[in-house]
C-alpha positions in Angstrom: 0.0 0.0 0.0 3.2 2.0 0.1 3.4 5.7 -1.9 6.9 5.4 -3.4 8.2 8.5 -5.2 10.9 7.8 -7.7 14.4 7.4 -6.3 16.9 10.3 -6.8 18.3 9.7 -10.0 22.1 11.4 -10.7 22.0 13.7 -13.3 18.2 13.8 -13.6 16.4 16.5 -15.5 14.7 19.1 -13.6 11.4 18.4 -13.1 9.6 20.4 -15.4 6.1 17.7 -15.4 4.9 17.1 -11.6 2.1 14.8 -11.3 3.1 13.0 -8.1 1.0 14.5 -6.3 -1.6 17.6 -5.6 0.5 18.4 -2.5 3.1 19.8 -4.8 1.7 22.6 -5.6 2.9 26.3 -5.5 1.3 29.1 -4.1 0.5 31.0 -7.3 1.4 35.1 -7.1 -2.1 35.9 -6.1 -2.2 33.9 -3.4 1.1 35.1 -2.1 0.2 38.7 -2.5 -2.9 37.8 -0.1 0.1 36.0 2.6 1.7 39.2 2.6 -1.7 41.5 3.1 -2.7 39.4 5.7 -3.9 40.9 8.8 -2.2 38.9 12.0 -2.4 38.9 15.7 -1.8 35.7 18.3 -4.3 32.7 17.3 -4.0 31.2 20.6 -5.1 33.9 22.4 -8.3 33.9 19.4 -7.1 37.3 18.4 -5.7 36.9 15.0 -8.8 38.0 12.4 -7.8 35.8 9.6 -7.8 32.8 11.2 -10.5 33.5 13.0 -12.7 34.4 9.4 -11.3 31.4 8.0 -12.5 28.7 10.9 -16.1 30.6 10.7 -16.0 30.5 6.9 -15.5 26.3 6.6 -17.8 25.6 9.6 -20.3 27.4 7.4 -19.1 25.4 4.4 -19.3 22.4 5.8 -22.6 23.0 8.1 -20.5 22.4 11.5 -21.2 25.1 14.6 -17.2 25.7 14.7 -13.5 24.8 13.2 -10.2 25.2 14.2 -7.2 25.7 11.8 -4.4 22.8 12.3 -0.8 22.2 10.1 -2.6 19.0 8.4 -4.6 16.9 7.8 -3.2 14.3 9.5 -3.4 16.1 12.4 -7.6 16.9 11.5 -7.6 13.2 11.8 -5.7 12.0 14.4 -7.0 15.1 17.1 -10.6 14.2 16.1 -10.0 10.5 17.2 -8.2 11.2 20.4 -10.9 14.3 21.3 -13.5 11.8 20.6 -12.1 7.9 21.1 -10.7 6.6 24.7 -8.3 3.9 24.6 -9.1 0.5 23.6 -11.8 1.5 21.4 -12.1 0.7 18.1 -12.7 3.0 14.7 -14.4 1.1 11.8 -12.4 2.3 8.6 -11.6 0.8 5.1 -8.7 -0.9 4.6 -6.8 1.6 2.5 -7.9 4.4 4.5 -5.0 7.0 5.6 -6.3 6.8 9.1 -4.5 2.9 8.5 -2.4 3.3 6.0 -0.3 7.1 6.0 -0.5 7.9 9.7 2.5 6.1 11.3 0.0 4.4 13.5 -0.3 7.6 15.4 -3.8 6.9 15.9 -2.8 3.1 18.5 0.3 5.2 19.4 -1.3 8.4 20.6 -4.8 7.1 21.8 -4.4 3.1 22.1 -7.1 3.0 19.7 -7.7 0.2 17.3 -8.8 0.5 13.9 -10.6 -2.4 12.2 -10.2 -2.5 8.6 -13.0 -3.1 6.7 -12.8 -4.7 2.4 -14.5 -3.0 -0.7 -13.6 -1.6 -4.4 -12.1 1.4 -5.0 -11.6 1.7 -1.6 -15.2 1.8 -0.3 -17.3 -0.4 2.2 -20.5 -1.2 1.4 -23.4 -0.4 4.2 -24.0 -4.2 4.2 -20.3 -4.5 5.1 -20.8 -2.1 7.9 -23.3 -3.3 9.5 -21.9 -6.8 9.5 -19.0 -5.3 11.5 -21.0 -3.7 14.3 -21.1 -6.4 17.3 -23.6 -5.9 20.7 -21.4 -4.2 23.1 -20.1 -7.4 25.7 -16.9 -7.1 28.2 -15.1 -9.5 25.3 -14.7 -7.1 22.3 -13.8 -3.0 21.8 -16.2 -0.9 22.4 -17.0 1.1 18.7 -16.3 4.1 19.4 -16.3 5.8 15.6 -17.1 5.2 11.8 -14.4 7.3 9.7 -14.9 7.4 5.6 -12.0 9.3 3.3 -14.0 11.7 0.2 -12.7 11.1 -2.2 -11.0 7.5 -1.0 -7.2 8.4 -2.7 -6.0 4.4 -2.9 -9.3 4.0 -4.4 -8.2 5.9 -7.1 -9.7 8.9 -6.4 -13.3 7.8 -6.3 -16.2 9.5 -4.5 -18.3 7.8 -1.8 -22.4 8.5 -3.3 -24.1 10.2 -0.8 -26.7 7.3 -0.3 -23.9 5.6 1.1 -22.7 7.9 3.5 -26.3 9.1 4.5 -26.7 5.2 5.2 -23.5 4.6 7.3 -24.4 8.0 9.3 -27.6 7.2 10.5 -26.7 3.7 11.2 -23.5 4.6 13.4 -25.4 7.1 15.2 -28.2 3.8 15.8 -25.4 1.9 16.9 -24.0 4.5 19.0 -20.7 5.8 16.8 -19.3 9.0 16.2 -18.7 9.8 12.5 -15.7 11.4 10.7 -15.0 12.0 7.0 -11.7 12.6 6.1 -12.1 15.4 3.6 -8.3 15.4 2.4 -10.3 15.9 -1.1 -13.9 16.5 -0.3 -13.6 19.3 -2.1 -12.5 17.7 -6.0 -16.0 15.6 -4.6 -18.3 18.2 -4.5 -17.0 20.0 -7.9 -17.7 16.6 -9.5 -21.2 15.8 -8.1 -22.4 19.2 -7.7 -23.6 18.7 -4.0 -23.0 21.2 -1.7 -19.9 20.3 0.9 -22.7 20.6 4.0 -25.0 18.2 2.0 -22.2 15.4 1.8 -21.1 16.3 5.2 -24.9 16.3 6.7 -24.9 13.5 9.7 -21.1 13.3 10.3 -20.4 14.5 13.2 -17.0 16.0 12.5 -15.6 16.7 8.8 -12.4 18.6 7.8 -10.9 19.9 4.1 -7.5 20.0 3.5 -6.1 23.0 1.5 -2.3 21.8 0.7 -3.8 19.3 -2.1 -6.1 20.7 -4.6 -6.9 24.1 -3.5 -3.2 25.3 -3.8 -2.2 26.5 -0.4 1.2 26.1 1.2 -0.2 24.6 4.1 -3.1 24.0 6.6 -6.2 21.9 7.2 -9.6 23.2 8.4 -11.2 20.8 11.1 -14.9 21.5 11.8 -17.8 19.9 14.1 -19.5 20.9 17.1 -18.7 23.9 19.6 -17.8 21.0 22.6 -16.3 19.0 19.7 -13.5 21.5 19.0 -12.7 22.7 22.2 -11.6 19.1 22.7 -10.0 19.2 19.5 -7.9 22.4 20.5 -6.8 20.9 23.6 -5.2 18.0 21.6 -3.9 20.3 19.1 -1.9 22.1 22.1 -1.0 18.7 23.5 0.3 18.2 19.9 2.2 21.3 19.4 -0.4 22.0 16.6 -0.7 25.8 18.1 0.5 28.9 16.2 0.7 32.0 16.6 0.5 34.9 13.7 -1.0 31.8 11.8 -3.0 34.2 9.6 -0.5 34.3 7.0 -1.1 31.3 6.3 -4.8 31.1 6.8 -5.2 34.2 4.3 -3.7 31.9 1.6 -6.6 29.3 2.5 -9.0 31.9 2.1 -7.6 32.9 -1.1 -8.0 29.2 -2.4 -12.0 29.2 -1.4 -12.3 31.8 -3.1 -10.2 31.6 -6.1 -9.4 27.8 -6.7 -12.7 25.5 -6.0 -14.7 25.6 -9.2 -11.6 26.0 -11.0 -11.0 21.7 -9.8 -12.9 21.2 -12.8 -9.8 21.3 -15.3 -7.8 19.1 -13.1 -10.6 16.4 -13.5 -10.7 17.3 -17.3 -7.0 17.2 -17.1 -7.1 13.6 -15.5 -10.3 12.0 -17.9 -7.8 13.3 -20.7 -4.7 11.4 -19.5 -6.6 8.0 -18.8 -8.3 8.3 -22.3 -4.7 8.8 -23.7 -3.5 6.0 -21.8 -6.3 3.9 -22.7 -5.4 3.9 -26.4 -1.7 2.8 -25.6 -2.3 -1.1 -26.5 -1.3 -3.4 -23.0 -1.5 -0.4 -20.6 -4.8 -1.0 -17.8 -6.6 2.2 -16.6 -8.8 3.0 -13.8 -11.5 5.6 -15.0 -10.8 8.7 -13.2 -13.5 10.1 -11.3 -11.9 13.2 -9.9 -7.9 14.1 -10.4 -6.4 10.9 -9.9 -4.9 8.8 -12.8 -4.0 5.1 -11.5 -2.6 2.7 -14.2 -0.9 -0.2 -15.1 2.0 -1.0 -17.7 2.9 -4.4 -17.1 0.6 -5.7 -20.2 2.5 -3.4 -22.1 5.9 -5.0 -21.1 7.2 -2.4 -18.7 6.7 -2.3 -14.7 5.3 0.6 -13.1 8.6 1.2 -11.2 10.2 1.1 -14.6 7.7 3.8 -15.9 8.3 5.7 -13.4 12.0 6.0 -13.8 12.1 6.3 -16.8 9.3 9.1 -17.3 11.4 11.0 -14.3 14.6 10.9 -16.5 12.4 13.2 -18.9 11.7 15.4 -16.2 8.2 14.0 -15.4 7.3 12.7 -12.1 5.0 10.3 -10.9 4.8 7.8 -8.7 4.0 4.2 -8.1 1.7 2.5 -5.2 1.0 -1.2 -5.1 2.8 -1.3 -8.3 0.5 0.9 -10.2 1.5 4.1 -11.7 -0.3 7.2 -10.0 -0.6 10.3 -11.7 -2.2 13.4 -9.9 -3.4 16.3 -11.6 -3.5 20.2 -10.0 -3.3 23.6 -10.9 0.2 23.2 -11.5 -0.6 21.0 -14.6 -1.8 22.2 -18.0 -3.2 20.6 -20.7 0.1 20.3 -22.9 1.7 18.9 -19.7 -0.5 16.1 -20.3 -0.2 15.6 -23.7 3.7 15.7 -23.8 3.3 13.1 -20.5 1.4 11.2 -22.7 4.0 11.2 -25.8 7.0 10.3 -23.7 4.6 6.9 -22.2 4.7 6.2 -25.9 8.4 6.7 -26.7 8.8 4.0 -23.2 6.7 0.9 -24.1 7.6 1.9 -28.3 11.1 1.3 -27.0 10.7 -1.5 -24.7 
């Protein structure tokens, strides 16, 4: 389940093609100008304005009575569960999920919690599948504590959980008694694609969070949101964590410059991705997963060449991807144009031509 970027490679090219991954993207000069307008003053002490507009602006996005600004999304994630999880209890999660697989186990480490890993395609559980893994409460097993879902799931391959399902795995958590979480590292690229509205796809999770380092373009920061006694637990961790900042409105105003500049504009990185895969897809022996957001995954093993191979050979041209259970992942952003992916497409060409 790894993510392996390419090795270094002496005397590589530059890289003048980055599609490893929507977390390499540069804050664009707009952006930057807004960093260095930004109006500051001490966020711990809740007197720094643009943080302050930006936690009230994606609680209102995402239909949640309050946020708090964190460094990542990882920490969204793991201060949720601790604020909300005691030890020993157990989280119900897919298998690929990041909470499982990208965390560093922080999750058992930090909070002795358990997370039980549940099957399904594109990495998605079923309801069905759900609620075959909720057990009566006894002294023998964990007690479930929460239900977390990732939108859009990224090992997936970028896919995006249909509301039916998560309004179905909300409402029977809270029967059973579980708190629910959605990982919103890219809830955003879901809500461009389906057209519903991020507090509609959020509606019955108890705590959701959007991360703005991926698609939306900003240097860094993640947006946690849920109820008022929710994220006062949540800031407690985040001090516990050393997740506190101070002038942290510099960075927030870049976050607020990406809502309001670089949401609908996720379209063309979903346009840019439907166009790789239907490139890809006329290269004979090369296997493509339909995009449904900005993700690309493929194979080129039918075509005589390994994914590792691809990869390091396509990063000697100065294009770089990565590969992750030996598939090829290509990730497209704001970074990425449209002859970017056409010239990506010619050099997979020149590869399998010459192999």
């Amino acid at each position: 389940m790894a993510f392996t970027p390419p090795p270094p490679l002496p005397g590589a090219p530059p890289v003048r093609i980055n599609l490893l991954s929507d977390t390499q993207t540069r804050p664009t000069p707009a952006m930057r100008e807004a960093m260095a307008r930004a109006e500051v003053g001490d966020e711990q002490t809740g007197d720094d304005p643009t943080t302050n507009l930006l936690q009230e602006r994606v609680a209102e996005l995402l239909g949640k009575q309050a946020a708090v600004f964190l460094p990542s999304g990882t920490m969204c994630n793991v201060t949720a569960t601790l604020a909300t999880c005691r030890p020993g209890d157990e989280i119900v999660a897919h298998r690929t999920a990041h909470i499982l697989s990208r965390e560093g186990g922080a999750h058992a480490a930090l909070g002795g919690l358990q997370i039980t890993p549940l099957d399904g395609d594109d990495g998605q559980f079923s309801i069905e599948a759900f609620r075959a893994a909720l057990h009566p409460t006894t002294r023998y097993e964990p007690h479930q504590a929460m239900v977390s879902v990732e939108q859009t799931a990224n090992i997936g391959g970028g896919t995006i959980w249909p509301q039916a399902t998560l309004d179905a795995i909300a409402e029977t958590a809270k029967a059973a008694g579980l708190v629910t979480h959605i990982d919103g590292a890219r809830l955003m690229n879901a809500v461009v694609a389906t057209g519903i509205d991020a507090a509609t796809m959020t509606a019955g999770w108890d705590s959701a969070w959007i991360d703005f380092s991926k698609g939306l373009g900003a240097p860094v920061g993640a947006v946690l949101a849920g109820s008022r006694d929710f994220i006062d637990a949540v800031w407690r961790w985040k001090q516990r964590l050393g997740g506190s900042m101070r002038q942290s409105g510099m960075i927030a105003a870049a976050c607020i410059h990406a809502l309001d500049h670089h949401i609908d504009r996720l379209a063309d990185d979903h346009a840019h991705a439907r166009a790789l895969a239907a490139g890809l897809m006329q290269i004979d022996g090369v296997e493509v997963q339909e995009p449904q957001t900005n993700l690309v995954f493929f194979r080129t093993e039918g075509a005589g060449v390994t994914g590792a191979q691809m990869v390091t050979e396509l990063r000697g041209r100065g294009v770089w991807l990565a590969t992750m259970d030996g598939r090829v992942r290509a990730c497209t952003h704001l970074d990425v144009s449209a002859e970017m992916i056409d010239e990506t497409l010619q050099h997979v060409r020149e590869i399998l031509r010459a192999a």
